[in-house]
MIDOSE-1310 file (N, C-alpha, C; in nm, 2 decimals, decimal comma, always signed):
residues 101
xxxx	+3,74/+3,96/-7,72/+3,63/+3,86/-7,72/+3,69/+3,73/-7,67; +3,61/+3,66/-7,57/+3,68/+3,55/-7,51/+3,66/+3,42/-7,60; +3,77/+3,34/-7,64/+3,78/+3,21/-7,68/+3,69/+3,08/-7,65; +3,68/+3,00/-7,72/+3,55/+2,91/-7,71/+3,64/+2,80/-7,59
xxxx	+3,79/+2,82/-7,59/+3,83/+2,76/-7,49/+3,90/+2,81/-7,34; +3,79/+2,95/-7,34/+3,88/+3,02/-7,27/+3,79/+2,99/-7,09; +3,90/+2,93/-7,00/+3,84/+2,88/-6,86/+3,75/+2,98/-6,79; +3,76/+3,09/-6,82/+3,67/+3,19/-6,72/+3,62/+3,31/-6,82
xxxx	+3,52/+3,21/-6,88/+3,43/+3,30/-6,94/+3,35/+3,45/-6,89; +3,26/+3,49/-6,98/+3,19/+3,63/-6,89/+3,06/+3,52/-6,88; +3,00/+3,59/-6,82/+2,84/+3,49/-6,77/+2,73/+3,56/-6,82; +2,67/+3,53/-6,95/+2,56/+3,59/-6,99/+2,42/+3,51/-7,00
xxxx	+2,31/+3,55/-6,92/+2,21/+3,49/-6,92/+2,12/+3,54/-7,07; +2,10/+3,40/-7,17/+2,01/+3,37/-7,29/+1,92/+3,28/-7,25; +1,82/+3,32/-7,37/+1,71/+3,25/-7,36/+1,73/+3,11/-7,47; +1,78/+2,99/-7,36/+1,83/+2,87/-7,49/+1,72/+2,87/-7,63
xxxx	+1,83/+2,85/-7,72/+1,75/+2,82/-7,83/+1,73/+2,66/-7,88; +1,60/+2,63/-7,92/+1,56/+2,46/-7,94/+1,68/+2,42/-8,05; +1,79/+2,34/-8,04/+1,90/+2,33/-8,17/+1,80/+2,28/-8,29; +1,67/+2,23/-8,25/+1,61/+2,15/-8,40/+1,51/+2,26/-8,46
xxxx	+1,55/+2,37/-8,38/+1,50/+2,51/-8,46/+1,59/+2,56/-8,50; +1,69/+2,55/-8,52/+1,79/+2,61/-8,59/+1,87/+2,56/-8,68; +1,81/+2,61/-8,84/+1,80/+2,54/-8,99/+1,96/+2,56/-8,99; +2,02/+2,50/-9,09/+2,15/+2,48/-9,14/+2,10/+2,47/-9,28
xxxx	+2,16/+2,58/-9,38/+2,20/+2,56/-9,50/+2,36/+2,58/-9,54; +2,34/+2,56/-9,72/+2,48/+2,52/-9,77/+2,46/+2,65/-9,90; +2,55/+2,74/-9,91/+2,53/+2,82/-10,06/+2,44/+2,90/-10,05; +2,40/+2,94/-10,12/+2,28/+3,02/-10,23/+2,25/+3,00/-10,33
xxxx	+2,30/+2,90/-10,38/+2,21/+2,88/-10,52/+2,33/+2,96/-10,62; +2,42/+3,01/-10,59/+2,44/+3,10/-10,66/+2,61/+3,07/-10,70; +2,64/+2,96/-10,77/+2,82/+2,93/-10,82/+2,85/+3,05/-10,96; +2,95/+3,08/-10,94/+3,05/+3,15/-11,03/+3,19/+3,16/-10,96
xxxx	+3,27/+3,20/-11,05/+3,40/+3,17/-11,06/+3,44/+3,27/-10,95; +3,47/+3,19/-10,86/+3,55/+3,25/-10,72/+3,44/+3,24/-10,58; +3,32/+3,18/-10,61/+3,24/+3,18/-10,54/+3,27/+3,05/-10,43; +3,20/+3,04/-10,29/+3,25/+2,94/-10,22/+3,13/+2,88/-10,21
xxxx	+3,13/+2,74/-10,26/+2,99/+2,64/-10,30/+2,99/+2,56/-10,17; +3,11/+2,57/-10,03/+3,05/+2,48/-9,95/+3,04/+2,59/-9,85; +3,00/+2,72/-9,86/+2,92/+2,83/-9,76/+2,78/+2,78/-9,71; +2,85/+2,78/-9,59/+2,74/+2,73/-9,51/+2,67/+2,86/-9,39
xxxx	+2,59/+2,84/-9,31/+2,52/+2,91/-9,20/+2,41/+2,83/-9,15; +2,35/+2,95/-9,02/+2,23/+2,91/-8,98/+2,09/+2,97/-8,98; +2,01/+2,98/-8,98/+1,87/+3,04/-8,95/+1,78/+2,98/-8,84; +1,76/+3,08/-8,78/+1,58/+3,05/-8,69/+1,52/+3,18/-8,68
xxxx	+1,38/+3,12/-8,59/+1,29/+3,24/-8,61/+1,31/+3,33/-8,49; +1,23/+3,46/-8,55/+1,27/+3,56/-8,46/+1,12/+3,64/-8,47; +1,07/+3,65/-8,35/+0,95/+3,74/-8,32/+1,01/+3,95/-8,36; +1,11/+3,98/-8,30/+1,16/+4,11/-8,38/+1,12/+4,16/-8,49
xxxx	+1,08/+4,33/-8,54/+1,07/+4,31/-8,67/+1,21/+4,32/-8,77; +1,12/+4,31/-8,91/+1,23/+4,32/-9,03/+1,32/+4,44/-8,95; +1,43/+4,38/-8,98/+1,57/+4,49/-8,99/+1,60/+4,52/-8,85; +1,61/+4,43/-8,72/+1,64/+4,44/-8,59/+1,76/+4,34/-8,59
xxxx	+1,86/+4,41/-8,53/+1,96/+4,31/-8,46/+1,91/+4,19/-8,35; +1,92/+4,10/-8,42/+1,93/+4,01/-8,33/+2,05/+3,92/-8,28; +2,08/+3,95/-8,16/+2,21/+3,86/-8,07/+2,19/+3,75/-8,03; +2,26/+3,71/-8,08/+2,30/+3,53/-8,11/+2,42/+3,51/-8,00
xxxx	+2,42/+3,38/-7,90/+2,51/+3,39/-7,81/+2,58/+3,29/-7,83; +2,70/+3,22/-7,81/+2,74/+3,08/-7,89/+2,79/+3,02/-7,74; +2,73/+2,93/-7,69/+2,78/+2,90/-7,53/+2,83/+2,74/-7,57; +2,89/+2,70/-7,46/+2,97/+2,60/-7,44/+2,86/+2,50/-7,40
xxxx	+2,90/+2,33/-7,35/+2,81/+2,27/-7,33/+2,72/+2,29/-7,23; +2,83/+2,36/-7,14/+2,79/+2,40/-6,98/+2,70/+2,56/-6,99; +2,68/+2,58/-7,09/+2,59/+2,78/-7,12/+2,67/+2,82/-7,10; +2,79/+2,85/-7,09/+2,88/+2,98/-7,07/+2,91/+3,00/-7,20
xxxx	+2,82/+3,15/-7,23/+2,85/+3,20/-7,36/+3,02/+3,26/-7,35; +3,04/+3,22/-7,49/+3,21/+3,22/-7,52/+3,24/+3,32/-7,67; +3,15/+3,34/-7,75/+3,11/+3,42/-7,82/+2,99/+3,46/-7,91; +2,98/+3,61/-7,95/+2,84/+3,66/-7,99/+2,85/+3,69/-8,15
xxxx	+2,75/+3,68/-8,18/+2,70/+3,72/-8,32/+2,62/+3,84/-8,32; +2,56/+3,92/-8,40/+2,46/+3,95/-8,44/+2,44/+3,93/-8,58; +2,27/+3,93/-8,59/+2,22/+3,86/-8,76/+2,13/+3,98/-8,73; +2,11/+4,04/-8,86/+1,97/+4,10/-8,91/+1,81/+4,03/-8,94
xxxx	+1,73/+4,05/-8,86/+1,61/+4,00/-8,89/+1,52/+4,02/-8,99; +1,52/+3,90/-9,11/+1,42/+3,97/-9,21/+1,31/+3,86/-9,25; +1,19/+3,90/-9,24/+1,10/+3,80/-9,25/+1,10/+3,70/-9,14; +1,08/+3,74/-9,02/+1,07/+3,71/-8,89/+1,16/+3,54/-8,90
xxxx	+1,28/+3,60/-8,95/+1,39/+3,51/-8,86/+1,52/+3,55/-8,91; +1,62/+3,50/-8,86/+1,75/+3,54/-8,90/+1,80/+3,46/-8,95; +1,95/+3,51/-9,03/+2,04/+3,41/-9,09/+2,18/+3,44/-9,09; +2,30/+3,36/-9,04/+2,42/+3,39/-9,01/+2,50/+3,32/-9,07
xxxx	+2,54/+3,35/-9,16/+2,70/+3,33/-9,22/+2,80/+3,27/-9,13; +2,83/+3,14/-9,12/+2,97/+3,08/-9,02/+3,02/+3,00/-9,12; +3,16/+3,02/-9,06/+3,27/+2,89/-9,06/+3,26/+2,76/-9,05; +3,27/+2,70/-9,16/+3,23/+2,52/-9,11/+3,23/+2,48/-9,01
xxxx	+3,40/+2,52/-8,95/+3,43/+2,48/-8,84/+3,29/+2,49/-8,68; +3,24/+2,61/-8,67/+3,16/+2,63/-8,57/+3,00/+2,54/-8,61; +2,99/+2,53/-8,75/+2,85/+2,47/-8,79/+2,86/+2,31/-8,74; +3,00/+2,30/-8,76/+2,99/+2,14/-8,74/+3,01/+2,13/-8,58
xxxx	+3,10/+2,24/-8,52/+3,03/+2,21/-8,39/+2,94/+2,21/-8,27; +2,85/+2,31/-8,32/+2,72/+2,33/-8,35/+2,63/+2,18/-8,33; +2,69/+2,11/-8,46/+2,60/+1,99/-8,52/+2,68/+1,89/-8,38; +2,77/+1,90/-8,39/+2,82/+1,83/-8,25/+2,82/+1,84/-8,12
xxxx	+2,69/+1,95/-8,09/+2,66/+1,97/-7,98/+2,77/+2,06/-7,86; +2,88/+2,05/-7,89/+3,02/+2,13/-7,85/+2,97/+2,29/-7,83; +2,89/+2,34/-7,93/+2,85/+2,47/-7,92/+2,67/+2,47/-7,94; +2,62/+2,56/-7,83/+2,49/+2,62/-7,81/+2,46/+2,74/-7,85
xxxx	+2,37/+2,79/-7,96/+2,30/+2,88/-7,95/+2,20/+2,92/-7,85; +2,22/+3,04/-7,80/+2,07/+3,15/-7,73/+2,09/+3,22/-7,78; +1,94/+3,27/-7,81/+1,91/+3,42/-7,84/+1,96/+3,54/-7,71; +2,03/+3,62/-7,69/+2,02/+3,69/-7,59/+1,92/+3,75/-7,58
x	+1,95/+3,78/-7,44/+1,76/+3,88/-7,37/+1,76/+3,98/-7,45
C-alpha cells in the first residue's frame, strides 16, 4: 500500500466527497477499564444498501489517492474507525476523502 508520502502514487479516479459531509465523532458512549475514551472516526452518507462495502479513498491535497479504506454501510451511511493522527489531518485539509466509483 503506498504511503501518504509516497512521490508517485497509483492514480485513482473518486467521486470527491463534500469534507462538511463528513461527520467526525469521539467514543461511543461506552468507558470501561481498558477502553480508549479519545477513539475517534468518521461518517457520511451512502446511497448503497445496509451491509455494502463502501471504499473510502484518502487522497493528498493534489487527489492522488495514497490510501484506501473500506467501511460497512448501515443505515445509509458509513462509519470508520481512524487514528487521530489521519482525523486531524483530515481536519487539516492535508488529507481528502472520495468515495470510490
Amino acid at each position: 500500500m503506498p504511503s501518504l508520502f509516497d512521490p508517485d502514487p497509483p492514480q485513482f479516479l473518486g467521486k470527491p466527497t463534500d469534507l462538511r459531509s463528513v461527520g467526525f465523532f469521539h467514543g461511543r458512549g461506552e468507558n470501561y477499564v481498558g477502553s480508549n475514551a479519545s477513539h475517534r472516526g468518521i461518517v457520511g452518507a451512502s446511497a448503497l444498501p445496509d451491509g455494502s462495502p463502501q471504499r473510502l479513498l484518502f487522497c493528498d491535497p493534489q487527489g492522488n489517492a495514497r490510501f484506501d479504506y473500506t467501511a460497512i454501510v448501515r443505515g445509509n451511511e458509513w462509519r470508520l474507525d481512524m487514528p487521530f493522527f489521519i482525523i486531524d489531518a483530515i481536519q487539516a485539509g492535508r488529507i481528502q476523502v472520495r468515495v470510490a466509483p
